[in-house]
C-alpha positions in Angstrom: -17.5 -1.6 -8.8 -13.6 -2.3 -8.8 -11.7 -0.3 -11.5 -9.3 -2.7 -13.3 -6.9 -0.5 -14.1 -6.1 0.4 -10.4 -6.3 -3.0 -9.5 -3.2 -3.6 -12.2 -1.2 -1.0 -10.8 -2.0 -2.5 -7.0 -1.3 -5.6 -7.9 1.9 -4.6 -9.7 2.9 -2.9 -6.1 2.1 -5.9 -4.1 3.8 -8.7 -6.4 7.0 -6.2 -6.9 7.3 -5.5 -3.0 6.9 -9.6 -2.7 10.0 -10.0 -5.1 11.8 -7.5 -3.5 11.7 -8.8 -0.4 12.2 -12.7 -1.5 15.6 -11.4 -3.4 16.3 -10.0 0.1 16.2 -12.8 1.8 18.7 -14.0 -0.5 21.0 -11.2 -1.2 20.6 -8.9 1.6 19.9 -4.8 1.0 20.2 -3.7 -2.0 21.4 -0.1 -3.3 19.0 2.2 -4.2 20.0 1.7 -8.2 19.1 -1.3 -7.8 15.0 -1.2 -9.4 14.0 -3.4 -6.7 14.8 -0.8 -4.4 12.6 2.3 -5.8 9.8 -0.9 -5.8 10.3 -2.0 -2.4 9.8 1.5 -1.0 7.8 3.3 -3.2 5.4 0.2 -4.0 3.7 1.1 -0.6 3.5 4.8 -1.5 1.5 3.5 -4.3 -1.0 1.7 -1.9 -1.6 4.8 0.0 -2.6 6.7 -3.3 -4.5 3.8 -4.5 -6.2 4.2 -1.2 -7.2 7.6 -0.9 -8.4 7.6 -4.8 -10.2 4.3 -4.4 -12.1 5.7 -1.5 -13.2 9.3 -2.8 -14.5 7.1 -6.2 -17.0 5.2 -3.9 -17.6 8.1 -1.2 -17.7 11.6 -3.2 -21.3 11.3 -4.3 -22.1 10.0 -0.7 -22.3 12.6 2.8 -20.7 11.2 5.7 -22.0 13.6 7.9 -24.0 11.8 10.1 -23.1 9.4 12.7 -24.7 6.3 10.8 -23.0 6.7 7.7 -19.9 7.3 9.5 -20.6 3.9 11.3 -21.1 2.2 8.0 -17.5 4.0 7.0 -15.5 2.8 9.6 -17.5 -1.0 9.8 -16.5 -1.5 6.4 -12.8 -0.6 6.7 -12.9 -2.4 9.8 -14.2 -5.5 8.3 -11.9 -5.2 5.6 -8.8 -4.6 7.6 -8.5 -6.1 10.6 -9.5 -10.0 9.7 -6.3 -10.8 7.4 -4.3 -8.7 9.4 -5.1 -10.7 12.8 -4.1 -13.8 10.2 -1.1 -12.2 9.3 -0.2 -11.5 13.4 -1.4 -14.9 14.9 1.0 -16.7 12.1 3.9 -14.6 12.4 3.5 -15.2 16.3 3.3 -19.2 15.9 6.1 -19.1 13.8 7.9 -17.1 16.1 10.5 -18.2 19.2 9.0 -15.3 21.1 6.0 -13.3 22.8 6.1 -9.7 22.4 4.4 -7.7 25.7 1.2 -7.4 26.2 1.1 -3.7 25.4 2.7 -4.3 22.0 -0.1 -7.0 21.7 -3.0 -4.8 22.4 -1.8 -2.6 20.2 -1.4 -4.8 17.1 -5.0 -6.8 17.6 -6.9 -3.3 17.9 -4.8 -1.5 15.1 -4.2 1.3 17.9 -0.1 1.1 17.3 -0.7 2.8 13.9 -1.8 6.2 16.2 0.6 5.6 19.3 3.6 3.3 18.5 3.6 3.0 14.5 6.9 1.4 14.8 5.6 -1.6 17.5 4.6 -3.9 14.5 4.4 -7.7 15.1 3.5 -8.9 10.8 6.0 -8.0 8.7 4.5 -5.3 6.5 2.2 -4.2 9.0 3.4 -0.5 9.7 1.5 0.4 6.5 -1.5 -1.4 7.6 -1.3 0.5 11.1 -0.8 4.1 8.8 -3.8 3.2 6.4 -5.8 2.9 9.8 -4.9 6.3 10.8 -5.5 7.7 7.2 -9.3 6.0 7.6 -9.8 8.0 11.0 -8.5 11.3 8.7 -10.5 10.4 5.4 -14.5 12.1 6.5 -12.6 15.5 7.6 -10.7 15.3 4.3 -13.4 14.6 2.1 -15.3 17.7 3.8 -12.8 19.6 3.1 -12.6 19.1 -0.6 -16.0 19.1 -0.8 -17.2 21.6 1.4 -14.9 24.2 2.4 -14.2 27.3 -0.1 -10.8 26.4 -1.5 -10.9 23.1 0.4 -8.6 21.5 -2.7 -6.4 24.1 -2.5 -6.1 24.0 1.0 -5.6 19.7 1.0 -3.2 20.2 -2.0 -1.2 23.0 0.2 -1.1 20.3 3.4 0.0 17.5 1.6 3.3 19.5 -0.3 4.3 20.9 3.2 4.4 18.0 4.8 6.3 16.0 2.1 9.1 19.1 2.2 8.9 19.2 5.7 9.7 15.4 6.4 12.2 15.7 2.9 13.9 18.1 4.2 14.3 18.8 8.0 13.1 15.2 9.5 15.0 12.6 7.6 18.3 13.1 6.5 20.3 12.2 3.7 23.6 11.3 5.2 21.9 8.6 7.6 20.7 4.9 6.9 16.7 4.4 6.6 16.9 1.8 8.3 18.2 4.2 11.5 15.3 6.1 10.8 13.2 4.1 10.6 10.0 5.4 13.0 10.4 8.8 11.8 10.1 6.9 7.4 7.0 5.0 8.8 4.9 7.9 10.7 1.9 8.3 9.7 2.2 12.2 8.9 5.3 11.5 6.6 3.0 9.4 4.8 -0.3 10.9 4.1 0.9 12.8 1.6 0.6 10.1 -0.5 -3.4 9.3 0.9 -4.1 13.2 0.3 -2.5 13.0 -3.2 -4.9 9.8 -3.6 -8.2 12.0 -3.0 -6.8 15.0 -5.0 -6.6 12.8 -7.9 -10.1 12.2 -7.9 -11.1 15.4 -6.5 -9.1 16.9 -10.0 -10.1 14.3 -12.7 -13.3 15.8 -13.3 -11.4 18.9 -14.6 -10.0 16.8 -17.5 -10.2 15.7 -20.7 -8.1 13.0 -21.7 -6.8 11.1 -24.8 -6.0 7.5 -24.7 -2.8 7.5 -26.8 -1.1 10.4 -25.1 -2.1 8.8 -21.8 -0.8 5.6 -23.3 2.7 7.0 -24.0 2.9 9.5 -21.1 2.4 6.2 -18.6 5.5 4.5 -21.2 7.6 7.7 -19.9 6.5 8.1 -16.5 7.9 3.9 -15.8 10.9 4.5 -17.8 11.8 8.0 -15.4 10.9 6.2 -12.8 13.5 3.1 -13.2 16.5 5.1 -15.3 16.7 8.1 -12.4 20.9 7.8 -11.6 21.0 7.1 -8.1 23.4 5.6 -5.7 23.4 4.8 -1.9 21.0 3.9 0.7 17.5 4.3 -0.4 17.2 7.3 2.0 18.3 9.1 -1.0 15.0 8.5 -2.6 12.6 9.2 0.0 14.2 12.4 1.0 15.0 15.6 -0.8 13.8 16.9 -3.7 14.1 13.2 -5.4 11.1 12.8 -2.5 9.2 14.9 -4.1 10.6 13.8 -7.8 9.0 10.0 -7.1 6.1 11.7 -5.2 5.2 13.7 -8.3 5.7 10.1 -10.2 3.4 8.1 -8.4 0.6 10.4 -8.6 0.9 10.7 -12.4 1.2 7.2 -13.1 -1.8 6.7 -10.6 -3.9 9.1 -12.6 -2.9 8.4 -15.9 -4.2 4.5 -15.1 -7.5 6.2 -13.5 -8.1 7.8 -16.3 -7.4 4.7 -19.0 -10.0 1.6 -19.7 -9.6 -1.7 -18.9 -7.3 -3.3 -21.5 -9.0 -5.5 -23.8 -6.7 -8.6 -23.9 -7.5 -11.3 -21.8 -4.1 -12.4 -21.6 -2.9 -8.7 -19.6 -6.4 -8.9 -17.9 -6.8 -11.4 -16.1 -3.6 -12.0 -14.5 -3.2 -8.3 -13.5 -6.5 -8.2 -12.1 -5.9 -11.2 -10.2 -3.1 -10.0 -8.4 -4.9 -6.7 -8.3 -7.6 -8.6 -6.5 -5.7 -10.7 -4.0 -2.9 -7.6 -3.2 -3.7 -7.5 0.3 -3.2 -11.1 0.6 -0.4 -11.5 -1.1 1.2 -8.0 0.5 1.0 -9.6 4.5 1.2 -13.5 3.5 4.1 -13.3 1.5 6.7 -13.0 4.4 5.2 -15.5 6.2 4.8 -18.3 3.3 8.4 -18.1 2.7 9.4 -18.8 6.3 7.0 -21.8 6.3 8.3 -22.7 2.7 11.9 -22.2 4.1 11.7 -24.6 7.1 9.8 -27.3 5.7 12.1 -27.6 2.5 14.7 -27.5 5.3 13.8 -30.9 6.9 12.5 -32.2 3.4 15.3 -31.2 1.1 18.1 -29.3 2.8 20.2 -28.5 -0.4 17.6 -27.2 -2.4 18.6 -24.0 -4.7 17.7 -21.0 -3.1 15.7 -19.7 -6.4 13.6 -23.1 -6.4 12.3 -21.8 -2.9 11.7 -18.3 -3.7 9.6 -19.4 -7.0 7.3 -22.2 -5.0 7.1 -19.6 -2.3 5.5 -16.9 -4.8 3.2 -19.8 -6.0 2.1 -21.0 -2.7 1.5 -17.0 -1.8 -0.3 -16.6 -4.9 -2.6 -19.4 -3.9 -3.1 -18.3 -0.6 -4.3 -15.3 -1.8 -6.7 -16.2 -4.0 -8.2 -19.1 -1.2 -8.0 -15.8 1.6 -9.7 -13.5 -1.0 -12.9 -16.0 -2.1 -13.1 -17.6 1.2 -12.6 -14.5 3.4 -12.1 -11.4 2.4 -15.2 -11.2 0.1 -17.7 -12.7 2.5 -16.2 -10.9 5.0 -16.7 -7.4 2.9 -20.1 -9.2 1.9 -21.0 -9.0 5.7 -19.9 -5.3 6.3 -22.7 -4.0 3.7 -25.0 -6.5 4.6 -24.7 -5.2 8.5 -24.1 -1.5 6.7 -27.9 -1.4 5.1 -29.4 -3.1 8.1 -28.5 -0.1 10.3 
């Protein structure tokens, strides 16, 4: 069963990284005050906690222990992966003047450049895709861990702030662009944090009782701190240092406050949010590649059309793609995992 209220959070992620990167296109990078900025960047964090907390609510009460419920594990993540993700390569590859090598090829169509080459990504995006695919590999030994090992929490909690310091503080640095550390922003291990902090969350939850309003108003806070932080620069400034682990600390909160609230009862927040929350993953790799298609047609059709006129049919021609890749894919597709799942 999908919980709504993750599904508006991840949808919020994947329509604000859309926006951030259609302003892009038109106005180039952006300084980290710049809202966008903390969206663009830490809008993907969110997916990896969204991730790891999504899959220890439908595998805690489960044992994967054995090798055919690990097969039925990594069949379902496979089938729920690698289809719009071969899409989202084969497009970007007809829309593009060239053919990467065949190694960088291999390594996109089998999901294998998220372990070697992290940084060899053909769809734009797709570096996330390739470190959710190593987080999958991680996720059985992690949820042993926590639930099998004496102090296994402890020990996953431990893991998850060293590494976040560790990459903060003595792999990227401060004074130098993201973009010219790049590989070292999109490894895997600088990134799991966020996965681990995903499980934690529902690892943890048990231990608490909650009250709506407070939650309610705490959430209020949590979005306001997260915009009004005074920051200036390159948006290395966020994702290192102890502001790192400032938005780290944010992102989990937020994630577990919404984990913890019901479904809103008005229609009119519902349905769109869960909507987008639905169709993330569509709209997260399509986006890129609707507005290049949107971009070159309008450009033989209408030449002088305003720039904000393309962005806003682009993010209704991505939400519709979306919804037609979710109904007519994605959800047969995962239909057909389980169905293989239960016959082995």
């Amino acid at each position: 069963m999908r919980i709504a209220t993750l599904d508006y959070l991840r949808g919020l992620a994947a329509f604000g990284i859309m926006i951030y990167h259609y302003l892009g296109f038109k106005y180039g990078k952006f300084d980290v005050a710049n809202p966008l900025e903390k969206i663009g960047f830490y809008g993907v964090s969110i997916f990896y906690v969204l991730s790891g907390l999504t899959l220890y609510s439908v595998y805690n009460k489960k044992e994967l222990n054995t090798i055919s419920t690990w097969k039925e594990f990594y069949l379902k993540r496979i089938f729920r992966i690698f289809p719009l993700l071969w899409v989202a390569i084969i497009l970007t590859l007809v829309l593009s003047s060239e053919l990467p090598e065949t190694n960088k090829l291999i390594l996109n169509f089998t999901g294998l450049f998220g372990f070697i080459n992290w940084n060899s990504y053909i769809a734009m995006g797709s570096w996330s895709i390739g470190n959710e695919l190593v987080f999958y590999s991680l996720f059985p030994l992690i949820l042993y861990l926590i639930k099998k090992v004496k102090y296994g929490k402890t020990l996953v909690s431990f893991l998850a702030i060293i590494i976040s310091i560790y990459f903060s503080y003595f792999i990227l640095d401060s004074n130098v662009s993201i973009y010219d550390q790049w590989r070292n922003y999109t490894n895997p291990i600088n990134q799991i944090p966020f996965f681990m902090a995903g499980i934690l969350i529902g690892a943890y939850s048990e231990y608490f009782k909650t009250n709506q309003k407070v939650l309610n108003f705490l959430l209020i806070i949590l979005f306001i701190t997260f915009f009004i932080i005074p920051v200036q620069g390159n948006a290395i400034i966020i994702v290192s240092g102890y502001l790192r682990l400032v938005y780290f600390t944010i992102c989990i909160l937020i994630t577990f406050i919404l984990y913890q609230l019901s479904q809103t009862k008005y229609d009119w927040i519902h349905k769109p949010l869960f909507f987008i929350g639905e169709t993330s993953y569509g709209i997260y790799l399509y986006h890129p590649i609707v507005f290049i298609v949107v971009k070159r047609l309008l450009l033989h059709i209408s030449p002088n059309l305003d720039f904000n006129l393309k962005i806003i049919l682009s993010i209704i021609i991505t939400l519709m793609v979306s919804f037609v890749s979710y109904k007519y894919m994605e959800k047969p597709i995962s239909g057909l995992a389980k169905k293989l799942s239960n016959n082995n």
